[in-house]
Backbone as numpy.savetxt, mean C-alpha at the origin, in Angstrom:
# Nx Ny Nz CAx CAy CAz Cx Cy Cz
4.90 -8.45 10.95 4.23 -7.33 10.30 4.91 -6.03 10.70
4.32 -4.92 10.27 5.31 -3.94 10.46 4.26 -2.68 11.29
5.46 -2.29 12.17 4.73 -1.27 13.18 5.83 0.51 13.02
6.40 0.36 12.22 7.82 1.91 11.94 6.34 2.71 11.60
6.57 3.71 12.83 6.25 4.81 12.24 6.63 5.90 11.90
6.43 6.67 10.66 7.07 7.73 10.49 7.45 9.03 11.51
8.55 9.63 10.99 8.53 10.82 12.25 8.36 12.06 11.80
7.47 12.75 12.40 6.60 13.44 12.47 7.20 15.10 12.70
8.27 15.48 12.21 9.48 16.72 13.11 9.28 17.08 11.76
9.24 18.66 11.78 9.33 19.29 10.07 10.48 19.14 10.17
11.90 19.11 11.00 13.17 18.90 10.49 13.28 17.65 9.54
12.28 16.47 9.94 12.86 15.13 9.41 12.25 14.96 7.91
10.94 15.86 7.29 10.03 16.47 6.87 10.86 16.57 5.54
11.80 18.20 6.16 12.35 18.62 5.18 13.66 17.97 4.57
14.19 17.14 5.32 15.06 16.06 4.91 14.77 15.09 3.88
13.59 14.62 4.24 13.13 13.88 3.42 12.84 14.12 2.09
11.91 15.56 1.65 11.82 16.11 0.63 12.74 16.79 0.15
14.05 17.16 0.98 14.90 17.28 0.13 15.53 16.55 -0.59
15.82 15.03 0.08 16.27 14.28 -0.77 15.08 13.48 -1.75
14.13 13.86 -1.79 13.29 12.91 -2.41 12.51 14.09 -3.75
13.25 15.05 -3.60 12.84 16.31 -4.83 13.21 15.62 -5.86
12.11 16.02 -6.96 12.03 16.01 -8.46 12.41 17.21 -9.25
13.65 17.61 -9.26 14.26 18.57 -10.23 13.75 18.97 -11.41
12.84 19.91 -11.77 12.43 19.76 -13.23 13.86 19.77 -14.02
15.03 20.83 -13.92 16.19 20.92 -14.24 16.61 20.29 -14.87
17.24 19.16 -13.81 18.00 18.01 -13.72 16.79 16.98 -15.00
15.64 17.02 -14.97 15.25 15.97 -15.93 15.66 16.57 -17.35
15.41 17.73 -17.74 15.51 18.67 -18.79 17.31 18.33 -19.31
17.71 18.09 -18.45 19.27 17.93 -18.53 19.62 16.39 -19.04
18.36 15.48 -17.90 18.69 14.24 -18.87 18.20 13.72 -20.29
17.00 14.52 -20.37 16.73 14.46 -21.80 17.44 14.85 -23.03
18.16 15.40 -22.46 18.70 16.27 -23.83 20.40 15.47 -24.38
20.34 14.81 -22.77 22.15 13.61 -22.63 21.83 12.44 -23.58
20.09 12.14 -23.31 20.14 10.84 -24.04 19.29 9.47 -22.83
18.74 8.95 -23.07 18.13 8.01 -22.23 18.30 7.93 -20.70
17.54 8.15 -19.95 17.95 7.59 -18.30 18.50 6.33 -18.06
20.01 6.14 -17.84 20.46 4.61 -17.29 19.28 4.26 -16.50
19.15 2.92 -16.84 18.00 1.55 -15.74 18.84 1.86 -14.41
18.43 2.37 -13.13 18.73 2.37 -11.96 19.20 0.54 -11.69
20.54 0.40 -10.91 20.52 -0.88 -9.97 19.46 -1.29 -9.33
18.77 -2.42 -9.12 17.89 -2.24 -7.78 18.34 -3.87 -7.35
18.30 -3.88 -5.78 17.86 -5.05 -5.25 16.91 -5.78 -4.69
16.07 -5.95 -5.25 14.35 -6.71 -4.82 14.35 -8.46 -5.65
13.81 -8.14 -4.84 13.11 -10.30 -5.26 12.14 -9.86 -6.16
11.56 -9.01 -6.49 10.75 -8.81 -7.62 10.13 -7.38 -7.72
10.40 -6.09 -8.88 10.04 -4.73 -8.87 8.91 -4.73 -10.06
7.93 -3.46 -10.57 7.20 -3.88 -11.39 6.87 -1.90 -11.21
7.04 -1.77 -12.21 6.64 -0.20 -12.43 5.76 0.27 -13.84
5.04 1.00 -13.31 3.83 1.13 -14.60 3.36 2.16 -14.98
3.64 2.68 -15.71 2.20 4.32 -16.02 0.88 4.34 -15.66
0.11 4.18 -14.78 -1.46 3.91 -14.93 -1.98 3.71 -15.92
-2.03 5.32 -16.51 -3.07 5.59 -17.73 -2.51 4.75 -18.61
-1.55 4.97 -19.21 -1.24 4.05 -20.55 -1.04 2.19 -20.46
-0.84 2.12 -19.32 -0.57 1.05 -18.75 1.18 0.61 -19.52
1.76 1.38 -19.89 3.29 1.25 -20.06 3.97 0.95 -19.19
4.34 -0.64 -19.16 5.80 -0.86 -18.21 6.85 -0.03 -18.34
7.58 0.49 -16.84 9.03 1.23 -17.73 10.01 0.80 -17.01
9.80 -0.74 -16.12 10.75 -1.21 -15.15 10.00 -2.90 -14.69
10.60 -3.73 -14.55 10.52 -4.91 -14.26 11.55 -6.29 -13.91
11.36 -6.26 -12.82 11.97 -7.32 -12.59 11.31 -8.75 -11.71
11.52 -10.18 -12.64 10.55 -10.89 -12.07 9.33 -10.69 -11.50
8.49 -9.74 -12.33 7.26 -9.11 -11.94 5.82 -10.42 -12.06
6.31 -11.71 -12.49 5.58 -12.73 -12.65 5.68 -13.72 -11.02
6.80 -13.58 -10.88 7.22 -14.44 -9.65 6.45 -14.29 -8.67
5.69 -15.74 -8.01 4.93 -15.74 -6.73 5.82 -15.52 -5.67
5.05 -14.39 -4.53 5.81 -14.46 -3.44 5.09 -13.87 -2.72
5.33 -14.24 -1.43 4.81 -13.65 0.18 4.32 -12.31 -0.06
3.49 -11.72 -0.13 3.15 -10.06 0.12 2.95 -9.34 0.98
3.27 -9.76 2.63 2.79 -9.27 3.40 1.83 -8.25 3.71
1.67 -7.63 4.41 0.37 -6.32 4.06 0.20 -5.29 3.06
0.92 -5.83 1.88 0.31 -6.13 1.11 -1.23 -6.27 0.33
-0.91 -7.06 1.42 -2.41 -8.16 1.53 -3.57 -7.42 1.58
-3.09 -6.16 2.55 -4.76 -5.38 3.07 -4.78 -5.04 1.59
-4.50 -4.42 0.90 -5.36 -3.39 -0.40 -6.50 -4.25 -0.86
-6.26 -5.74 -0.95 -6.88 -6.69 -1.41 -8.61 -6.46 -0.26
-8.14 -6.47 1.05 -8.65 -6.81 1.87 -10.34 -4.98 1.82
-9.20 -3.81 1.79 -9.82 -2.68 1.55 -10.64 -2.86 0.66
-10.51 -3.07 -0.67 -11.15 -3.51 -1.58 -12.41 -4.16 -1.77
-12.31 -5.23 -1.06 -13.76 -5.99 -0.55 -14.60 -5.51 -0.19
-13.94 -4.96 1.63 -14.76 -4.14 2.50 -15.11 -3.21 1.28
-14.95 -2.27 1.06 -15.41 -0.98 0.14 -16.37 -1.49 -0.91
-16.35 -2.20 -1.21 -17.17 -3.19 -2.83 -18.31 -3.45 -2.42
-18.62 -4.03 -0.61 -19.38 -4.91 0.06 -20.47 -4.51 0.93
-19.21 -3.30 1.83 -20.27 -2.60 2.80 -19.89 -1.12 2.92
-20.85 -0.17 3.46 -20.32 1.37 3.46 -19.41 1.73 4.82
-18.77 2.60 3.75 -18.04 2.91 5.18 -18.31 3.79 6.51
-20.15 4.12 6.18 -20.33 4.69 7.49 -20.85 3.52 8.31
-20.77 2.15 8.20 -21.00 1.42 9.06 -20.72 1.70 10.40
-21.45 0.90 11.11 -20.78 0.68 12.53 -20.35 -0.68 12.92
-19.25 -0.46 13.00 -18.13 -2.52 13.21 -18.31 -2.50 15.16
-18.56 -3.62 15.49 -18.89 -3.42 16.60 -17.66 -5.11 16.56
-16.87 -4.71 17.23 -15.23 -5.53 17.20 -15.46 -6.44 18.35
-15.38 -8.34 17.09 -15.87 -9.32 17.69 -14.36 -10.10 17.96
-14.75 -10.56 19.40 -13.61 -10.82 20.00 -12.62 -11.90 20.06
-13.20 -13.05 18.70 -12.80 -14.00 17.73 -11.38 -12.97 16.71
-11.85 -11.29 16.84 -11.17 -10.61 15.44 -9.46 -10.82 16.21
-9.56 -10.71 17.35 -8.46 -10.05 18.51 -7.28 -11.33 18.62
-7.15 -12.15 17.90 -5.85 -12.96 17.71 -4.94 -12.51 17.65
-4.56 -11.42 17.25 -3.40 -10.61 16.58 -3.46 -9.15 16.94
-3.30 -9.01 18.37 -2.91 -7.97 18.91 -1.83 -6.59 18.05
-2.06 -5.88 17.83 -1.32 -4.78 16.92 -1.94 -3.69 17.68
-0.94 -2.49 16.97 -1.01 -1.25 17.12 -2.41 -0.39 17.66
-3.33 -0.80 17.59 -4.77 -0.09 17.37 -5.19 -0.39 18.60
-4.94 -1.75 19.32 -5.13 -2.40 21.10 -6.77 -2.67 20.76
-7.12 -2.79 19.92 -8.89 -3.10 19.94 -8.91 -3.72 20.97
-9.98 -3.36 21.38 -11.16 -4.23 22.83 -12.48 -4.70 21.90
-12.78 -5.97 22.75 -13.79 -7.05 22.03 -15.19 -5.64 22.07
-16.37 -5.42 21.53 -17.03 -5.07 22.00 -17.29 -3.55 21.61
-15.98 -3.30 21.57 -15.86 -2.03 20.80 -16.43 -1.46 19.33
-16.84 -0.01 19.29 -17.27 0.20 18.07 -16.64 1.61 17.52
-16.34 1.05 16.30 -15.79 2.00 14.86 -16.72 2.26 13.97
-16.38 3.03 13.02 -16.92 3.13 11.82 -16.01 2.38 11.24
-16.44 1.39 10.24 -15.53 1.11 9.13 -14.79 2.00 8.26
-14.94 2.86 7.93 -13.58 3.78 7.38 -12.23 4.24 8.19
-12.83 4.64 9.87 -11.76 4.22 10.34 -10.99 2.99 10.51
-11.48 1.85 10.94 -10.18 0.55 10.79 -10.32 0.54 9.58
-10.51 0.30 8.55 -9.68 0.71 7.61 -8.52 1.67 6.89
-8.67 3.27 7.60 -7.47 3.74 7.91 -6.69 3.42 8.67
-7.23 3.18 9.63 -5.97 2.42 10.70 -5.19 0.76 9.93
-5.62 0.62 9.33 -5.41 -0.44 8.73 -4.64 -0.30 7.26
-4.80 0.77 6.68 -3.76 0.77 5.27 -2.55 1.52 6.07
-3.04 2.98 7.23 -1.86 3.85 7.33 -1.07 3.25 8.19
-1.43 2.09 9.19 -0.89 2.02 10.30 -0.40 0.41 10.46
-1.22 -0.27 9.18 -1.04 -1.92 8.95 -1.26 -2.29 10.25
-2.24 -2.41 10.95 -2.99 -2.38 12.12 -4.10 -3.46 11.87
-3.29 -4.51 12.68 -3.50 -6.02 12.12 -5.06 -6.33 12.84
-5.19 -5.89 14.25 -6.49 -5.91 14.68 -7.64 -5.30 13.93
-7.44 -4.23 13.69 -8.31 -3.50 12.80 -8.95 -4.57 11.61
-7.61 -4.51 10.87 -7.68 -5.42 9.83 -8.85 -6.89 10.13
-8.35 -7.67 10.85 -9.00 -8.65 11.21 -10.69 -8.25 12.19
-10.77 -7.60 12.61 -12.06 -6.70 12.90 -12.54 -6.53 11.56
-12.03 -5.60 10.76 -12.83 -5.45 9.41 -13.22 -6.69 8.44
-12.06 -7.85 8.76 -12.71 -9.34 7.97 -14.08 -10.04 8.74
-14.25 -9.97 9.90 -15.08 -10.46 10.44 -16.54 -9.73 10.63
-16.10 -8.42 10.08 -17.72 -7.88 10.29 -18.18 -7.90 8.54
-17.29 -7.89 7.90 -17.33 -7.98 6.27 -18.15 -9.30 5.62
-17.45 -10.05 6.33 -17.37 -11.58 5.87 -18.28 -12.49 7.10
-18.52 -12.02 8.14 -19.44 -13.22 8.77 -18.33 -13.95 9.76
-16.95 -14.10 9.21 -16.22 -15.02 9.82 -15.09 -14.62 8.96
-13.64 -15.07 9.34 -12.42 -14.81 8.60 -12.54 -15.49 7.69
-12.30 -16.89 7.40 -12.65 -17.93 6.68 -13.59 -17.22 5.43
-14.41 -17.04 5.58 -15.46 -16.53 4.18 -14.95 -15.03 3.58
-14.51 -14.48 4.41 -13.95 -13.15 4.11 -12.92 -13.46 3.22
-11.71 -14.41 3.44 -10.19 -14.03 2.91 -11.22 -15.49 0.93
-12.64 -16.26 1.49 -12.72 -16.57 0.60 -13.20 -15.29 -0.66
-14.01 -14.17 -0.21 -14.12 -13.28 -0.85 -13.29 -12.40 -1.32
-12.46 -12.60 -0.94 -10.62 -12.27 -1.60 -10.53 -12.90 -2.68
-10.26 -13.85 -2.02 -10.08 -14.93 -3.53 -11.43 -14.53 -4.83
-12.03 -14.87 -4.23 -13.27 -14.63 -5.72 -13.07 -13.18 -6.15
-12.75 -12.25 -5.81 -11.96 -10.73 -6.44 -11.32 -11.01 -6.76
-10.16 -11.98 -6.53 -8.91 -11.67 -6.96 -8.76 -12.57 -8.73
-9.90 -13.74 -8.23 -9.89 -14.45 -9.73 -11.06 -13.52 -10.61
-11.90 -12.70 -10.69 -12.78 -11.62 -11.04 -11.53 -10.63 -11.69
-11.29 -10.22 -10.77 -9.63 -9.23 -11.89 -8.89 -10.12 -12.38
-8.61 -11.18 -12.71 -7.88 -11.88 -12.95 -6.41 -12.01 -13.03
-6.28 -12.03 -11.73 -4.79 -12.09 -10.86 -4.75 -13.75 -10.76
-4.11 -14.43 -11.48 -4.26 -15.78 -11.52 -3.15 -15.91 -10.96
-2.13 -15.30 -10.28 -1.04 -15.43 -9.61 -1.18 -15.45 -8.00
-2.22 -14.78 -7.54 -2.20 -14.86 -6.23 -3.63 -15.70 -6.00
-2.81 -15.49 -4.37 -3.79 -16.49 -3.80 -3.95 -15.97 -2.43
-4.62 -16.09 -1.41 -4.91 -15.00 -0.11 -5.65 -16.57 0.96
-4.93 -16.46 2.10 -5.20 -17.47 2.72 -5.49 -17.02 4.29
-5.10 -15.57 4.54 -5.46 -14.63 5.44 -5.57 -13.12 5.12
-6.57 -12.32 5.87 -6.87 -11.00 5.54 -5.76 -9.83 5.58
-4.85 -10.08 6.29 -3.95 -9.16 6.78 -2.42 -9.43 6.18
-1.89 -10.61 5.56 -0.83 -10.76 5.02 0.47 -11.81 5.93
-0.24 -12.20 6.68 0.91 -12.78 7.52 1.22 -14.78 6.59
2.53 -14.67 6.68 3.41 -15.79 6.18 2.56 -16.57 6.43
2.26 -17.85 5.26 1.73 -19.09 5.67 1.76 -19.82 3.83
1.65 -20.47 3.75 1.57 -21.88 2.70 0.19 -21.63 2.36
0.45 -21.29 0.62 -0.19 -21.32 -0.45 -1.31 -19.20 -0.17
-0.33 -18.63 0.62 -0.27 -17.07 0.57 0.69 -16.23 -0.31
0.27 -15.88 -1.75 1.09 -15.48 -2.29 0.37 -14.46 -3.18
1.42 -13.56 -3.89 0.66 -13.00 -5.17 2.41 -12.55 -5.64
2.15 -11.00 -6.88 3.56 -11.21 -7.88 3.36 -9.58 -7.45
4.43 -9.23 -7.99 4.45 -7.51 -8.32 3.62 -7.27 -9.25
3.03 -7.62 -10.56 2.31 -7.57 -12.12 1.10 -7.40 -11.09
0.39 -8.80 -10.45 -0.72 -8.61 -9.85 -1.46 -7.85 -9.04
-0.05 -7.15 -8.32 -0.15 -6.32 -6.79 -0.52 -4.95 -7.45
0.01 -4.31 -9.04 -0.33 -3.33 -9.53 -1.39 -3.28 -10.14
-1.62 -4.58 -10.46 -3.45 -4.28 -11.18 -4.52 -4.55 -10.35
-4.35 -4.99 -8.81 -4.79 -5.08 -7.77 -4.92 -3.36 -7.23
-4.19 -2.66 -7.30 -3.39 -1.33 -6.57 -4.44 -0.52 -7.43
-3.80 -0.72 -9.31 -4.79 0.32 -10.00 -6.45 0.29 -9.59
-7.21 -0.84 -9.53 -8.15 -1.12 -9.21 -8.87 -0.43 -8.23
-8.01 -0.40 -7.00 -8.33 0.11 -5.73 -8.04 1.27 -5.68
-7.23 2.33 -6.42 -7.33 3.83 -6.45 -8.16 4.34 -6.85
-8.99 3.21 -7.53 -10.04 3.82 -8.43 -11.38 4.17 -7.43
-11.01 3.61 -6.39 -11.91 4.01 -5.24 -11.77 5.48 -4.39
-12.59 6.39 -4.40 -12.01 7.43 -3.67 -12.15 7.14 -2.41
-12.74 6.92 -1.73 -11.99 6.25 -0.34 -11.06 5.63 -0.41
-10.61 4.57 -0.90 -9.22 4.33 -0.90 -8.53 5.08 -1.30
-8.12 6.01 -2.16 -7.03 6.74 -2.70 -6.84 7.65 -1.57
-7.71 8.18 -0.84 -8.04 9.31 0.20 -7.12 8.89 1.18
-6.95 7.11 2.04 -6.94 6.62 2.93 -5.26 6.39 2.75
-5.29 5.97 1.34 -3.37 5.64 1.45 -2.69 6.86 1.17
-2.89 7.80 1.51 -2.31 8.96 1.04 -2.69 10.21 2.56
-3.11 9.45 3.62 -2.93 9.80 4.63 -1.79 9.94 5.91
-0.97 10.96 6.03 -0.29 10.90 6.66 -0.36 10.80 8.86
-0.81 11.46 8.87 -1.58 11.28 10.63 -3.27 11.84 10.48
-3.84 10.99 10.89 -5.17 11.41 11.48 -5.48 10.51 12.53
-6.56 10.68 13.32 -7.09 10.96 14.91 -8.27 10.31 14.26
-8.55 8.84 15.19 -10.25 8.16 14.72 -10.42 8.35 16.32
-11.29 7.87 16.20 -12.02 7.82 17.53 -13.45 6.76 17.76
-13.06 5.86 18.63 -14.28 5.15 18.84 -15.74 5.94 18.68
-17.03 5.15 18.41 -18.15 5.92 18.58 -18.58 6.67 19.31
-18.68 5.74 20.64 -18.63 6.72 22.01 -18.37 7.68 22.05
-17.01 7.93 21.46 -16.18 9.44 21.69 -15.51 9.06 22.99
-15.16 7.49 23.51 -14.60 7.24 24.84 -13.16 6.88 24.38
-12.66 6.92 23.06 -11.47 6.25 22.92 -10.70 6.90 21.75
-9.77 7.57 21.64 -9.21 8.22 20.73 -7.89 7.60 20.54
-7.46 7.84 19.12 -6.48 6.83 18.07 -5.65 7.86 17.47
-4.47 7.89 17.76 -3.54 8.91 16.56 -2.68 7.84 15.50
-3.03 8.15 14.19 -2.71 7.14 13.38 -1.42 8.13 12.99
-0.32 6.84 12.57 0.71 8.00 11.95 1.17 7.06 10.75
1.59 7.15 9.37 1.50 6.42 8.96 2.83 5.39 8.31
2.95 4.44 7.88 4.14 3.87 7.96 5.14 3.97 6.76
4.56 4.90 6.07 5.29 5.08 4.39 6.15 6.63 4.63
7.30 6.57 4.32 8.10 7.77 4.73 7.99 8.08 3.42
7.39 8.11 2.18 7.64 8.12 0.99 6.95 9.60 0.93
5.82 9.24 1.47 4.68 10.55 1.16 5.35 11.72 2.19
6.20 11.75 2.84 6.55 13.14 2.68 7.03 14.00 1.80
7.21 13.44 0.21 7.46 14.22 -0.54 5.70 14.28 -1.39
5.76 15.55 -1.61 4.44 15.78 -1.90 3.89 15.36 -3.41
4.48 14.48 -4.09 4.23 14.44 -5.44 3.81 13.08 -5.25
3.75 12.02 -4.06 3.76 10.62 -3.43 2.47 10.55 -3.02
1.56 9.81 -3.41 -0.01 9.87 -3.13 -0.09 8.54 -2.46
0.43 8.09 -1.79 0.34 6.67 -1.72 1.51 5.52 -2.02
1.30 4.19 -1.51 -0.02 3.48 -1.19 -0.06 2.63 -0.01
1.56 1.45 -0.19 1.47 0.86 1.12 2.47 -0.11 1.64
2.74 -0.19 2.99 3.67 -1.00 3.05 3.96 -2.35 3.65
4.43 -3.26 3.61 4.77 -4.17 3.93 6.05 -5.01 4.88
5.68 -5.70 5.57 7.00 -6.38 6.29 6.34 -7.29 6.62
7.00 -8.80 6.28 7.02 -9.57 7.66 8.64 -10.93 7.18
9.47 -11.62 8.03 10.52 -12.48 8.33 10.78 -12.98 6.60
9.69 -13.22 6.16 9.94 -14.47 4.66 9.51 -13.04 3.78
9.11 -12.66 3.90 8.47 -11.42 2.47 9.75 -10.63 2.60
9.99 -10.14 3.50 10.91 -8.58 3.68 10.22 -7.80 3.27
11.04 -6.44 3.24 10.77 -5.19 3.06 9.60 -5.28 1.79
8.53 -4.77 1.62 7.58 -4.88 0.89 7.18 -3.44 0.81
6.54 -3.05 -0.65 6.33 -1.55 -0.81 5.49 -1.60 -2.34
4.54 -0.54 -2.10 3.69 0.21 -2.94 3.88 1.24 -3.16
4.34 2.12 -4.26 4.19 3.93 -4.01 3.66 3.96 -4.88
2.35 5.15 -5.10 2.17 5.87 -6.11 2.86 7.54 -6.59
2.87 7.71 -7.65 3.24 9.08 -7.66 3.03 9.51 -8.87
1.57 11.08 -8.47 1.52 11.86 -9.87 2.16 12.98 -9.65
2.49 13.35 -11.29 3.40 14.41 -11.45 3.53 14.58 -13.21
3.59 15.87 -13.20 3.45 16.17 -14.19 2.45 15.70 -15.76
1.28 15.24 -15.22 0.18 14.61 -15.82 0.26 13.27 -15.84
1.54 12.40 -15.17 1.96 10.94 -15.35 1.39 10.32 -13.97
0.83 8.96 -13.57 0.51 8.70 -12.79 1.66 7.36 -13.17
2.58 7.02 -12.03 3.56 6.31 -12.05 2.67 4.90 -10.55
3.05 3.67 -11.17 2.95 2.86 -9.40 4.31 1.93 -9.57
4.66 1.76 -8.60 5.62 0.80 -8.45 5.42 0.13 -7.11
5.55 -1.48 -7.82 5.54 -2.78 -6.31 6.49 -3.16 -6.34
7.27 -3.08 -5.00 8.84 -3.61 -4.70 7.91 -4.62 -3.65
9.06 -5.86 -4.02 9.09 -6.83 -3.00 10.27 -7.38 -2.10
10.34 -7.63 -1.19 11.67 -7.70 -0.88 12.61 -7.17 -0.89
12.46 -5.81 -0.90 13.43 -4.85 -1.24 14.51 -3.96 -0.36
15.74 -4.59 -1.03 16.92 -3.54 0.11 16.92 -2.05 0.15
17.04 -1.26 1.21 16.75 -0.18 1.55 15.44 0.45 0.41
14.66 0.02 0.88 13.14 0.40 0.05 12.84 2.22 -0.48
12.95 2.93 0.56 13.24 3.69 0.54 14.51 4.79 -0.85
15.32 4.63 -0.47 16.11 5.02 -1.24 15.81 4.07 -2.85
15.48 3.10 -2.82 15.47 1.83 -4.34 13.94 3.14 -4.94
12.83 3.15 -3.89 11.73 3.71 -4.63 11.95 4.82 -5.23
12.58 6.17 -4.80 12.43 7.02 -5.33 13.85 7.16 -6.08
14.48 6.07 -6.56 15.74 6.44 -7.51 14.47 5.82 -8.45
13.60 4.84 -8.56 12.85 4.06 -9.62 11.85 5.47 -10.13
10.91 6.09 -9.24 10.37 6.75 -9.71 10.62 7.74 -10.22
11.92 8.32 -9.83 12.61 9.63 -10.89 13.31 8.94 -11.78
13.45 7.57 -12.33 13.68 7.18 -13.20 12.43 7.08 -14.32
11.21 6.51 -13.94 9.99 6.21 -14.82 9.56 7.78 -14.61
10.25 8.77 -13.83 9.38 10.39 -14.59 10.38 10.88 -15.11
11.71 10.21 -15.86 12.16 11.20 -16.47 12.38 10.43 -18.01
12.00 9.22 -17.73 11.55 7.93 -18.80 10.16 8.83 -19.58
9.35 9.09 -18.86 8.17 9.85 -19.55 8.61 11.24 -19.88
9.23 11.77 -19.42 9.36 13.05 -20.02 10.09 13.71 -21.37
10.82 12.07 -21.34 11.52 12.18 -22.47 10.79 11.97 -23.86
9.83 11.12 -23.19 8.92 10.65 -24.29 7.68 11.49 -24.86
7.67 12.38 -24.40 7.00 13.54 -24.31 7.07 14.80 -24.60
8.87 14.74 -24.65 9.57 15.88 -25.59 9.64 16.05 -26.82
């Protein structure tokens, strides 16, 4: 699973948004040349969409089952949010603590559920995660089954969820097609949209005895037009990625799977599908 966290220096800040700027210019320039060339990409499977209109403007093997690694949580957010509120209090059962990550939960401990769940989309903070299946669901087991019954309810007949958090295992899968109508679904939540589009925030146990600096693992959203959503890693999936991005009245998502230098592949795709719309619009 994946623990990169972003860095946090306005030098690295402004690097980033410099290279990750949307030129009105430069689009105005390609409209007028004639169609945006289809960017190269290298992924095991890409899938890019307009929200609103639901217009594909990029796809590759967007049907193909494959590993999603965390991924997995949006699925998992989703539930929790559908099921229980997030001013709960999760009092972290010590069955959740298999999977030691970033967050160091102690058995016994208490959150609000909105925090491990931020800690859990921004930080893919596998304890959290698994804390939030077990106070959700009664037990992991019934939880990742309440996955499943969402996931055949939207009718994602491509995936399948065999743990809460995304880690490699036999008959754990879903597609890029699914992961975006999974994704649209869950923005539609304002707590979720709020949560993946968080760059550092500070939870803090109930007590007030234990404080958390979340930082988050998507270098994407330092450019400010990037609302989201989420990322992925683990050995068999690879590089795994969600971005959203509105701009200019277009709400763009794209699911990379497996994808070489993720980073650089996302935002050549998304200034491709915003200058794909702009043309269309001229």
């Amino acid at each position: 699973m994946e623990w990169r966290f972003l860095v946090g220096s306005l030098s690295a800040a402004l690097v980033m948004t410099a290279g990750a700027a949307w030129p009105c210019a430069a689009f105005e320039q390609d409209a007028r040349a004639g169609p945006p060339d289809r960017p190269a990409v290298h992924a095991s499977a890409l899938y890019l969409v307009e929200l609103g209109s639901g217009r594909v403007l990029f796809e590759k093997d967007a049907a193909r089952r494959l590993p999603p690694a965390s991924l997995t949580k949006i699925m998992t957010a989703l539930v929790a949010l559908e099921t229980a509120s997030p001013d709960q209090v999760v009092q972290v059962d010590g069955r959740a603590l298999v999977h030691r990550s970033s967050l160091k939960l102690h058995a016994g401990e208490q959150f609000l559920l909105r925090d491990l769940l931020t800690a859990m989309l921004v930080t893919s903070a596998n304890d959290a995660c698994e804390a939030v299946a077990w106070h959700v669901g009664g037990d992991a087991d019934r939880f990742v089954m309440m996955m499943n019954e969402r996931a055949r309810a939207l009718g994602l007949a491509d995936t399948h969820f065999v743990n809460a958090c995304g880690f490699d295992a036999p008959g754990h899968f879903s597609t890029a097609a699914d992961l975006a109508a999974l994704t649209g679904k869950a923005l539609q939540a304002p707590e979720f949209s709020m949560m993946v589009r968080t760059v550092v925030r500070e939870i803090s146990s109930v007590d007030g005895k234990r404080q958390v600096s979340l930082h988050s693992t998507n270098e994407l959203l330092l450019d400010p037009d990037v609302n989201g959503v989420k990322t992925g890693y683990t050995s068999k999936a690879g590089r795994c990625l969600i971005a959203s991005m509105f701009k200019d009245g277009h709400r763009l998502l794209l699911v990379g799977m497996n994808v070489t230098d993720r980073w650089e592949q996302a935002t050549r795709l998304l200034r491709y599908g915003h200058a794909v719309l702009q043309q269309s619009s001229n």
